[in-house]
VOPAGU-2260 file (C-alpha; in pm, 1 decimal, decimal comma):
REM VOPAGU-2260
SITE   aa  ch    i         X         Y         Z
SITE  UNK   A    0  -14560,9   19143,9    7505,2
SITE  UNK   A    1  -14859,3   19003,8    7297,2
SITE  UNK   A    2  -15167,2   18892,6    7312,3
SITE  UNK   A    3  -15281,7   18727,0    6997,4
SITE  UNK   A    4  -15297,4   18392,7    7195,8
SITE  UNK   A    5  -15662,8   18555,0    7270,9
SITE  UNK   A    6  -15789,8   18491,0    6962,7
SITE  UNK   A    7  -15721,9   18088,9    6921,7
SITE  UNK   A    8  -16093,4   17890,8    6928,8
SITE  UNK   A    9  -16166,1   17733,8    7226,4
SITE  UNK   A   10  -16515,3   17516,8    7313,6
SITE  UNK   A   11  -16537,8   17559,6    7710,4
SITE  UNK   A   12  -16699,4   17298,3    7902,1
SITE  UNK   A   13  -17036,3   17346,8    8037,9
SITE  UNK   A   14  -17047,7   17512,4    8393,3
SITE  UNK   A   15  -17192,6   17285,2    8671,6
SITE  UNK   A   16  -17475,3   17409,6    8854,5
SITE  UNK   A   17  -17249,2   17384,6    9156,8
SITE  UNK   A   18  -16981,3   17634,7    9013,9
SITE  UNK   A   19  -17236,0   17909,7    8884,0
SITE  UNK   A   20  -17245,1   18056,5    9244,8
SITE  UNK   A   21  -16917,3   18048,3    9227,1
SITE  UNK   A   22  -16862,9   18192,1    8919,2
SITE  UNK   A   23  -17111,3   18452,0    9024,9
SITE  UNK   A   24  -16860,1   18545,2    9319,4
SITE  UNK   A   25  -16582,4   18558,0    9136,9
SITE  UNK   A   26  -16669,4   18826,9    8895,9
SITE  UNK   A   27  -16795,7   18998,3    9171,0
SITE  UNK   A   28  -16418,2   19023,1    9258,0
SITE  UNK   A   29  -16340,6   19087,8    8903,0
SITE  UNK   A   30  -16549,7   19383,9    8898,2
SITE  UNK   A   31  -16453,6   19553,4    9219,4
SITE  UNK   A   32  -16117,4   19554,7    9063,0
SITE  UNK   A   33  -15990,1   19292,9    9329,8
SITE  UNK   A   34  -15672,9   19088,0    9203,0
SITE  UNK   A   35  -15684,3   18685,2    9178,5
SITE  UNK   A   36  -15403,8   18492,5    9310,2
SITE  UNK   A   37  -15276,3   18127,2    9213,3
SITE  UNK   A   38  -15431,3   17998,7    9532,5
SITE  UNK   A   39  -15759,7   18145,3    9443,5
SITE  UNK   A   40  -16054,3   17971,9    9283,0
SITE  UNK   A   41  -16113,0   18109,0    8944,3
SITE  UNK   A   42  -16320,5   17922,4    8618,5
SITE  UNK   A   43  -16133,6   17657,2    8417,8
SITE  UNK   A   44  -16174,1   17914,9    8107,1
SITE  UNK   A   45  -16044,9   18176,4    8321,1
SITE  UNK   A   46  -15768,2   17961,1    8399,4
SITE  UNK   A   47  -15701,0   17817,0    8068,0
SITE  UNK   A   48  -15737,1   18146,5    7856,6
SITE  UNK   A   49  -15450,0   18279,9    8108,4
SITE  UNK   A   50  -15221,6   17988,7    8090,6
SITE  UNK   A   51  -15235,6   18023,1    7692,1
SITE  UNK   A   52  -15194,2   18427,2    7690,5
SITE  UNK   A   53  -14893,8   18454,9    7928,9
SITE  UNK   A   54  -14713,9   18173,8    7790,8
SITE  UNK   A   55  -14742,1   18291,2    7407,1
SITE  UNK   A   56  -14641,3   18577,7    7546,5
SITE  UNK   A   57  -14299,6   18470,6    7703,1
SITE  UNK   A   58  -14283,1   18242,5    7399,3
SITE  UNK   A   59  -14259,4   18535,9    7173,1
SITE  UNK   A   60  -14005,9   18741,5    7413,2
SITE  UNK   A   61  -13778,3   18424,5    7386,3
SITE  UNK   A   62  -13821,1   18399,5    6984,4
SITE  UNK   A   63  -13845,0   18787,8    6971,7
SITE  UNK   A   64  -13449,7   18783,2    7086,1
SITE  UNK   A   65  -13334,2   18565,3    6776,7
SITE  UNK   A   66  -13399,4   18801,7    6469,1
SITE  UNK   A   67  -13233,0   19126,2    6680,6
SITE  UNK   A   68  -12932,4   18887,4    6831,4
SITE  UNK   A   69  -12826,9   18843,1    6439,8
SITE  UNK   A   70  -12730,9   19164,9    6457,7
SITE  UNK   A   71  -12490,6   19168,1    6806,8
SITE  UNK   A   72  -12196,5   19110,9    6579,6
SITE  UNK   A   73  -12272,9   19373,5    6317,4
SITE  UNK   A   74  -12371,2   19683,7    6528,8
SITE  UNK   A   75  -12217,1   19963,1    6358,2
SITE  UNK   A   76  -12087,6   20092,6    6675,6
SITE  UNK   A   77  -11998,3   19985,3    7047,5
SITE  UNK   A   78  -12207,3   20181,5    7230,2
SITE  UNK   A   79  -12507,2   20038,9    6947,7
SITE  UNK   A   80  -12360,1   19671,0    7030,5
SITE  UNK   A   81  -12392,6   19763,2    7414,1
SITE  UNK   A   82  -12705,6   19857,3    7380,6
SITE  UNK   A   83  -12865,3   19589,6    7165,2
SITE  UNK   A   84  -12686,7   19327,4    7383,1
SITE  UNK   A   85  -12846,2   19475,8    7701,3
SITE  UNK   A   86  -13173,2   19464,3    7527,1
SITE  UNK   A   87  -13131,5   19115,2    7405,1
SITE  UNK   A   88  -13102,6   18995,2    7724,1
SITE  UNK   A   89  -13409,4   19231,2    7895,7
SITE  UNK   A   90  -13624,1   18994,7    7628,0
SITE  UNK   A   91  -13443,1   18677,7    7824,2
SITE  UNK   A   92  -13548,1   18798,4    8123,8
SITE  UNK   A   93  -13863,3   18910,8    8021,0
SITE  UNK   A   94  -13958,3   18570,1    7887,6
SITE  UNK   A   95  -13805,9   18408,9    8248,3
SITE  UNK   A   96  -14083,3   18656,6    8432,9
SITE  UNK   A   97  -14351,8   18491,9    8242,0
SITE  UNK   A   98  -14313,2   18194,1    8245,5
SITE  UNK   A   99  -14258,9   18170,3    8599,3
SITE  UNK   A  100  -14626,1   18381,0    8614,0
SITE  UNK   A  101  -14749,6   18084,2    8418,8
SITE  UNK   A  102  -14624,9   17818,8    8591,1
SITE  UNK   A  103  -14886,4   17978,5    8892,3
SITE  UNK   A  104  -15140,1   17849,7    8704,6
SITE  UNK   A  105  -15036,9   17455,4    8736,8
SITE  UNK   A  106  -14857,5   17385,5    8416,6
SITE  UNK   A  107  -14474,4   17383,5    8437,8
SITE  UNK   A  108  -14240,5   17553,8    8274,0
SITE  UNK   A  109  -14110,6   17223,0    8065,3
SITE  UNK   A  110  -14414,7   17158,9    7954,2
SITE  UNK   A  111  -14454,6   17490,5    7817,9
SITE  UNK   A  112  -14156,6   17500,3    7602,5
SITE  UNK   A  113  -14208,0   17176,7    7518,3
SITE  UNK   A  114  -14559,2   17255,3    7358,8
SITE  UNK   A  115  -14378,7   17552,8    7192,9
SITE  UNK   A  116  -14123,8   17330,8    7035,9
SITE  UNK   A  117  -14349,6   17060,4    6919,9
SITE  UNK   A  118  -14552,4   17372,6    6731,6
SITE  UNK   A  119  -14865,8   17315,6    6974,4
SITE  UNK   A  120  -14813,1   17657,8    7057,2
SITE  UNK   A  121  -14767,1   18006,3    6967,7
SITE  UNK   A  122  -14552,6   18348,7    6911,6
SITE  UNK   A  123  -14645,1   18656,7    6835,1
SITE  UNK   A  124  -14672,9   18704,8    6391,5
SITE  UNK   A  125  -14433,3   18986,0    6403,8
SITE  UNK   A  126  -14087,9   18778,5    6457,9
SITE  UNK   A  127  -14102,0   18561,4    6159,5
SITE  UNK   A  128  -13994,2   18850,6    5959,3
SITE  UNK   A  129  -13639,8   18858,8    5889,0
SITE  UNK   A  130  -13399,6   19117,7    6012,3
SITE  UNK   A  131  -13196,7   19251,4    5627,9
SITE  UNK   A  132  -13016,9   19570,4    5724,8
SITE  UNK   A  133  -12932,8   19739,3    6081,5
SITE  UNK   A  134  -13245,7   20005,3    6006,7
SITE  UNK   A  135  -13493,8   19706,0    6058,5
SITE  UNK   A  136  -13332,2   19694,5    6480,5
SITE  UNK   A  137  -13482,7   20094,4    6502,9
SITE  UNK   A  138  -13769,6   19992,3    6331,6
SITE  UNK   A  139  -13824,7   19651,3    6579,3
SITE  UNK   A  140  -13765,5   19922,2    6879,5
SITE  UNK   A  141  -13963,3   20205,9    6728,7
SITE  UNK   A  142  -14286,4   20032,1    6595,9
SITE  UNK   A  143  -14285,6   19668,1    6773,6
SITE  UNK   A  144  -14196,6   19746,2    7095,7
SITE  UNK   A  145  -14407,4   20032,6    7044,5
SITE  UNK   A  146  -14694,6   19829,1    6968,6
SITE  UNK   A  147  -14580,3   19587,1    7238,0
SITE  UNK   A  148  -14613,1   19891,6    7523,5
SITE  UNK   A  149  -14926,2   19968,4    7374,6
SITE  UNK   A  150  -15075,9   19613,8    7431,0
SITE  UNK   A  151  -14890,5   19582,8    7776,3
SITE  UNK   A  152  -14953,3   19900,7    7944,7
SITE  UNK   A  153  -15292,6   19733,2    8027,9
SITE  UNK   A  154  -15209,2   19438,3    8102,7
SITE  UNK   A  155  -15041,6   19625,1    8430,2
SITE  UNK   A  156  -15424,3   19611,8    8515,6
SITE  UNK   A  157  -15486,9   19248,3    8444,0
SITE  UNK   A  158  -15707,1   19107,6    8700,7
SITE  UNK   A  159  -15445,2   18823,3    8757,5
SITE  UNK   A  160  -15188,1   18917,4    9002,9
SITE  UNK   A  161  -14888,5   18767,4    8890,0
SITE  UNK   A  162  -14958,4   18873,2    8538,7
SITE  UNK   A  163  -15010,4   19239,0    8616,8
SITE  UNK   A  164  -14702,2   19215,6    8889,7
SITE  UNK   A  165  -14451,8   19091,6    8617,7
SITE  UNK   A  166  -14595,4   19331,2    8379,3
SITE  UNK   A  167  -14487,1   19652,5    8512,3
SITE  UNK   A  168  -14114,1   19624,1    8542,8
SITE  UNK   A  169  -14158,9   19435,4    8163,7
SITE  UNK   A  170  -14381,0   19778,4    8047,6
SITE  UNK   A  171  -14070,8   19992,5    8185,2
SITE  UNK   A  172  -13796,6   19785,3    8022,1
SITE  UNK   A  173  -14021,3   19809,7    7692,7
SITE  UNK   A  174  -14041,8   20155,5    7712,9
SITE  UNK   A  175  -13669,9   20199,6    7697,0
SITE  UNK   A  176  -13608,0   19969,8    7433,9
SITE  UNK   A  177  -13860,5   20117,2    7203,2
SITE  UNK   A  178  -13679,9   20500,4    7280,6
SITE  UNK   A  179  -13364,2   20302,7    7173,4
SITE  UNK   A  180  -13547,8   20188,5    6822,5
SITE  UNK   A  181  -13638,4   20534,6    6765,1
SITE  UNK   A  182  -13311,0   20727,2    6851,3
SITE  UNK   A  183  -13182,2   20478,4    6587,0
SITE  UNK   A  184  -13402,6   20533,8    6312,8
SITE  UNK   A  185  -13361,1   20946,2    6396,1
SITE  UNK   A  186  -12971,0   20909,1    6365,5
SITE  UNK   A  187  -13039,9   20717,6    6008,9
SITE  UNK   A  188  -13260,4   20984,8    5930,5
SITE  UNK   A  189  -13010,9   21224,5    5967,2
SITE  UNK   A  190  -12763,1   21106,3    5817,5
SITE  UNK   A  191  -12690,2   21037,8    5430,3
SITE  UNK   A  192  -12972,2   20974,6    5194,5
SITE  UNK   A  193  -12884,3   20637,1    5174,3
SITE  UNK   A  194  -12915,0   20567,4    5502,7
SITE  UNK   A  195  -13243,6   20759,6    5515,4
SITE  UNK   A  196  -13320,8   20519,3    5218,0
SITE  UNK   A  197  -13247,3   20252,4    5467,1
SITE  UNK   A  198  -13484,1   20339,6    5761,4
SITE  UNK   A  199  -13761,4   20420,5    5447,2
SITE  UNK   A  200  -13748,0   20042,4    5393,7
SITE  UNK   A  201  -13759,9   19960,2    5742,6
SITE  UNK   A  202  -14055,2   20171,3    5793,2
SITE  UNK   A  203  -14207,1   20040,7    5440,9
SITE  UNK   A  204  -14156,5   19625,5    5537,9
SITE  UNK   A  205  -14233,7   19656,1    5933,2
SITE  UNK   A  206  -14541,3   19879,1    5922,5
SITE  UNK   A  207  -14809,7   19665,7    5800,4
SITE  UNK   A  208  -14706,3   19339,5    6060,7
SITE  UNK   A  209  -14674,0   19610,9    6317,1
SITE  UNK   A  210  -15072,8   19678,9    6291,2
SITE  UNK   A  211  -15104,3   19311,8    6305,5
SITE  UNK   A  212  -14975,3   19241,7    6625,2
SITE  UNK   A  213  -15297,9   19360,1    6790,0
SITE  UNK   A  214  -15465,0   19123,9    6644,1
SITE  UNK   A  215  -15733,0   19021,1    6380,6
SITE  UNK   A  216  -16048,5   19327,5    6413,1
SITE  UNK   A  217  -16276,4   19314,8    6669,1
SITE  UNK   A  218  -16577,7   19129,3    6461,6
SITE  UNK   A  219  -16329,2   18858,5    6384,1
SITE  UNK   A  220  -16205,5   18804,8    6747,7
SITE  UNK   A  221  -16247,6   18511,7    6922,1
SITE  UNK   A  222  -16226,6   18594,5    7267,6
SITE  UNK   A  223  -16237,4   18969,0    7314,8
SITE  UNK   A  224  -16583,1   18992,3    7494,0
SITE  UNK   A  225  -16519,8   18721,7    7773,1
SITE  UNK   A  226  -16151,2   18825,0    7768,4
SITE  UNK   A  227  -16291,7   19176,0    7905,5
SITE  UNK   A  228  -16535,4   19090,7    8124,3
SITE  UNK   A  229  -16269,1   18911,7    8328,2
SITE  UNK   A  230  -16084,2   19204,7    8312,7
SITE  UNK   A  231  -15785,5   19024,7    8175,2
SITE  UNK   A  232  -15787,0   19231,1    7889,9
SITE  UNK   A  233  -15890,9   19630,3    7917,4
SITE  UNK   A  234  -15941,8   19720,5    7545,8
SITE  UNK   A  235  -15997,8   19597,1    7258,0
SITE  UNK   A  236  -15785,5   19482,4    6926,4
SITE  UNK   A  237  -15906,7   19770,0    6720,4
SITE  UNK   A  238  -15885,9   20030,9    7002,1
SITE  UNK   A  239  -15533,0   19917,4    7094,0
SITE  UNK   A  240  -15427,3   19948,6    6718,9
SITE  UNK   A  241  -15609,4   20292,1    6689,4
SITE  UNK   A  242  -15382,6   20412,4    7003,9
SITE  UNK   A  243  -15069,7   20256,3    6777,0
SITE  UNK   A  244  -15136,6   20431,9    6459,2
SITE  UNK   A  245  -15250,2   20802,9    6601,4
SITE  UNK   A  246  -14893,9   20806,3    6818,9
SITE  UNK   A  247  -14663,2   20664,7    6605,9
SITE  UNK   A  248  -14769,1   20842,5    6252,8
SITE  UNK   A  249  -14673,5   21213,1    6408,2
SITE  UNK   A  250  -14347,7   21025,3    6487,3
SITE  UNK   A  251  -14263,9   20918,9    6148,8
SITE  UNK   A  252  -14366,6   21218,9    5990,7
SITE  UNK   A  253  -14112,8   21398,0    6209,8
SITE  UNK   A  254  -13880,0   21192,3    6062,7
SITE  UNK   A  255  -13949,3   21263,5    5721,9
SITE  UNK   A  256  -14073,8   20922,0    5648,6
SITE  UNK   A  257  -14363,1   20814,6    5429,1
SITE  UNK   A  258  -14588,0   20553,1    5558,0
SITE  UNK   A  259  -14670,2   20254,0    5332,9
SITE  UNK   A  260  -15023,4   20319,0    5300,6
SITE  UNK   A  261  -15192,8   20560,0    5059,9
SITE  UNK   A  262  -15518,0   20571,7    5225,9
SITE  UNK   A  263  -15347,8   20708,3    5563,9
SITE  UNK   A  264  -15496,5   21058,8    5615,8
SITE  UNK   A  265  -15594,2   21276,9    5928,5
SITE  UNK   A  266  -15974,9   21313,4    6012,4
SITE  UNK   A  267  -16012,9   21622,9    6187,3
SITE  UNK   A  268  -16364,6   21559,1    6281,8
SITE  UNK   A  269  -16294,8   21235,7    6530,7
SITE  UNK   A  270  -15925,5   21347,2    6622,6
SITE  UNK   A  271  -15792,6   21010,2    6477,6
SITE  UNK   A  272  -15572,5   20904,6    6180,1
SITE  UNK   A  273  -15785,6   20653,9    5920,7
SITE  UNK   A  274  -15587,0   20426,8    5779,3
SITE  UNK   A  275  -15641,3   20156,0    5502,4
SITE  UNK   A  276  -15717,3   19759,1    5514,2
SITE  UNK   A  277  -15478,3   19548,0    5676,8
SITE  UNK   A  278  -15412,9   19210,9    5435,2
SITE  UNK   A  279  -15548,9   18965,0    5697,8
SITE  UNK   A  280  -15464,6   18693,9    5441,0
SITE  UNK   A  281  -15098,2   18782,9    5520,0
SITE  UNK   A  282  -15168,1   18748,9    5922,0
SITE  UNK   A  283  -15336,4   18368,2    5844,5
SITE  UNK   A  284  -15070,9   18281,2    5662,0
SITE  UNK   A  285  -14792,4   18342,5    5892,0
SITE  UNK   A  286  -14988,4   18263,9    6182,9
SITE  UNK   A  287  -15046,0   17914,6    5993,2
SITE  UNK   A  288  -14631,4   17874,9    6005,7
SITE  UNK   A  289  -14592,4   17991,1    5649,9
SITE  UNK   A  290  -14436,2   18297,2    5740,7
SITE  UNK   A  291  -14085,7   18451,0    5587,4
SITE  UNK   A  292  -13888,1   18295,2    5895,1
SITE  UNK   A  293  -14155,1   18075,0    6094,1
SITE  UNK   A  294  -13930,5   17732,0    5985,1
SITE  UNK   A  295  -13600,0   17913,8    6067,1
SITE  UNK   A  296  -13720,7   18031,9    6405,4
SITE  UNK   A  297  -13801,0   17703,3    6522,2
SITE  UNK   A  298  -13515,9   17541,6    6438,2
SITE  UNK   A  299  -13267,8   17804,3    6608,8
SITE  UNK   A  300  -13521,2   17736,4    6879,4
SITE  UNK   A  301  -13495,5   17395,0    6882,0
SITE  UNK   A  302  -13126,4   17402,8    6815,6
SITE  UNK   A  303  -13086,2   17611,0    7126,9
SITE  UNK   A  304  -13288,2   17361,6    7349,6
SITE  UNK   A  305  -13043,8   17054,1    7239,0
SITE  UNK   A  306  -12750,6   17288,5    7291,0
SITE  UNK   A  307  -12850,9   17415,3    7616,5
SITE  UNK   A  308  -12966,6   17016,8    7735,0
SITE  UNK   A  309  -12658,5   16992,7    7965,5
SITE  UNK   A  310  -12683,3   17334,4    8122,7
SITE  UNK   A  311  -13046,1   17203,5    8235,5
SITE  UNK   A  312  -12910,6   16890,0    8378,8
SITE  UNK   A  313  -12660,1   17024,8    8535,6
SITE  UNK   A  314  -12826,8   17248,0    8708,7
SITE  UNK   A  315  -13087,6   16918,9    8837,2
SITE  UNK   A  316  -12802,6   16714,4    8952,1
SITE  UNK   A  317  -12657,3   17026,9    9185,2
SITE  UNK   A  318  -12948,0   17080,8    9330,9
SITE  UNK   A  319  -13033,0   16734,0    9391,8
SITE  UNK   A  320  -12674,3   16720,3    9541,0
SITE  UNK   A  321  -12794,6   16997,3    9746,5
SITE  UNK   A  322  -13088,7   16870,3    9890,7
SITE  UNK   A  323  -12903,4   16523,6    9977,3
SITE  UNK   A  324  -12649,0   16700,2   10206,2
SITE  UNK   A  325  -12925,3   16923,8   10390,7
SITE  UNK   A  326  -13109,6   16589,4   10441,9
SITE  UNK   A  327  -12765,2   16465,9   10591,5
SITE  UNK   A  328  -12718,5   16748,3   10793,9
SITE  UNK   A  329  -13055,3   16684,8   10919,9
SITE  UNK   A  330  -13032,0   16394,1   11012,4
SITE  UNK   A  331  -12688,0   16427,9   11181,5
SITE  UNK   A  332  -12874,7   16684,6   11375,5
């Protein structure tokens, strides 16, 4: 669901003389829009940049369930409680697709979550901001899913095959969820003025980390260029975000919302909506861990691990149970 993983430093190791012909061969591949396969040989960068993009990724579906599960309990309706619920878990299994993709690429899964735990790694910005009235679930679906799909559509195309596989049943699941976001915040906006008031504020708090999640601009990204050449990603931070603002501003405007940003304004010459600076400070600082909800999000994380320790092992000793009677049976056999 997000790629900011992309833009962590990272010194690569020099290629060996022996590899460049391989290298050479492999973007051939690349560019003839062949996919690569676990089995496949493919660059240590290659490998590495993939490994840390898919597993932020299902890192921030699994943390991206805790600040809309809050809310299970206090959906105003059933059918809204249905619904989030059934989302809720899409993100669960969204995060299980991805991190079995990553595990393809000779890390396993326990060592993933364990680096997420420990804080080695990442999550996407956008979920360490908290969740204060039932407006901010339409605005999650409407404008971070939205940004999500807008990120992920692409990724469909990723030259790795079990990244661009597990993408598009995620892309279609995404696509509903961030219909369900906006049906919300259209209801709200259609009902009393207060609870127009309410979606306002969503719109007013989400907006700004919304254009975030692409990413810092293209001048101050790390690993854009290389990123595209291997065809893992197809477009670029700033393009991606222009794609986000010029669909979702009609949107809001139907709504009878006012965006957060004075500078926002239609150029008719280029087709495109301009809109003002993005406080990059902001993105640093949350990014850093100093975010609204970055120390509460961890430890629900971490609380969920402990909790869920003798699910794990239970599941280990049954299928080492398992294993011991087939090896019986073959050997009765």
């Amino acid at each position: 669901m997000y790629t900011q993983a992309l833009n962590t430093k990272e010194t690569l190791r020099p290629v060996a003389p022996e590899d460049m012909e391989r290298e050479a061969r492999f973007q051939a591949r690349i560019d003839a829009e062949e996919k690569i396969e676990p089995n496949d040989w493919m660059p240590e960068g290659y490998r590495r940049t993939l490994a840390r993009q898919i597993s932020q990724h299902a890192h921030s579906e699994i943390v991206g369930m805790l600040p809309e599960g809050n809310w299970i309990t206090r959906a105003p309706t059933l059918r809204r409680k249905a619904a989030l619920l059934a989302k809720v878990q899409d993100e669960g299994g969204h995060g299980l697709y991805l991190y079995a993709a990553a595990e393809t690429l000779g890390i396993s899964r326990e060592e993933y979550v364990e680096q997420l735990l420990s804080g080695r790694a990442k999550y996407s910005s956008i979920f360490n901001y908290p969740t204060l009235t039932w407006a901010d679930i339409g605005a999650i679906g409407w404008l971070v899913d939205g940004a999500a799909i807008m990120n992920q559509i692409p990724l469909c195309r990723c030259s790795y095959g079990p990244y661009a596989r597990a993408m598009i049943r995620i892309c279609k699941e995404e696509s509903f969820h961030q219909r369900q976001g906006y049906e919300i915040m259209l209801t709200l906006c259609r009902g009393t003025p207060e609870q127009k008031a309410m979606a306002q504020d969503a719109l007013n708090r989400w907006w700004w980390p919304s254009l975030m999640m692409f990413g810092p601009s293209d001048k101050d990204s790390q690993h854009s260029d290389q990123s595209m050449r291997w065809k893992i990603k197809r477009f670029s931070n700033d393009e991606l975000r222009q794609k986000f603002v010029d669909a979702t501003v009609p949107q809001g405007l139907y709504l009878g919302l006012t965006f957060p940003d004075p500078d926002l304004k239609f150029n008719e010459a280029t087709g495109h909506w301009e809109f003002g600076e993005i406080d990059w400070s902001e993105f640093k600082n949350v990014i850093a861990g100093n975010g609204p909800c970055n120390k509460q999000r961890m430890k629900q994380r971490r609380k969920a691990h402990e909790e869920g320790a003798w699910v794990r092992e239970a599941a280990l000793a049954y299928a080492q149970k398992r294993k011991a009677r087939r090896e019986q049976r073959a050997q009765a056999a």
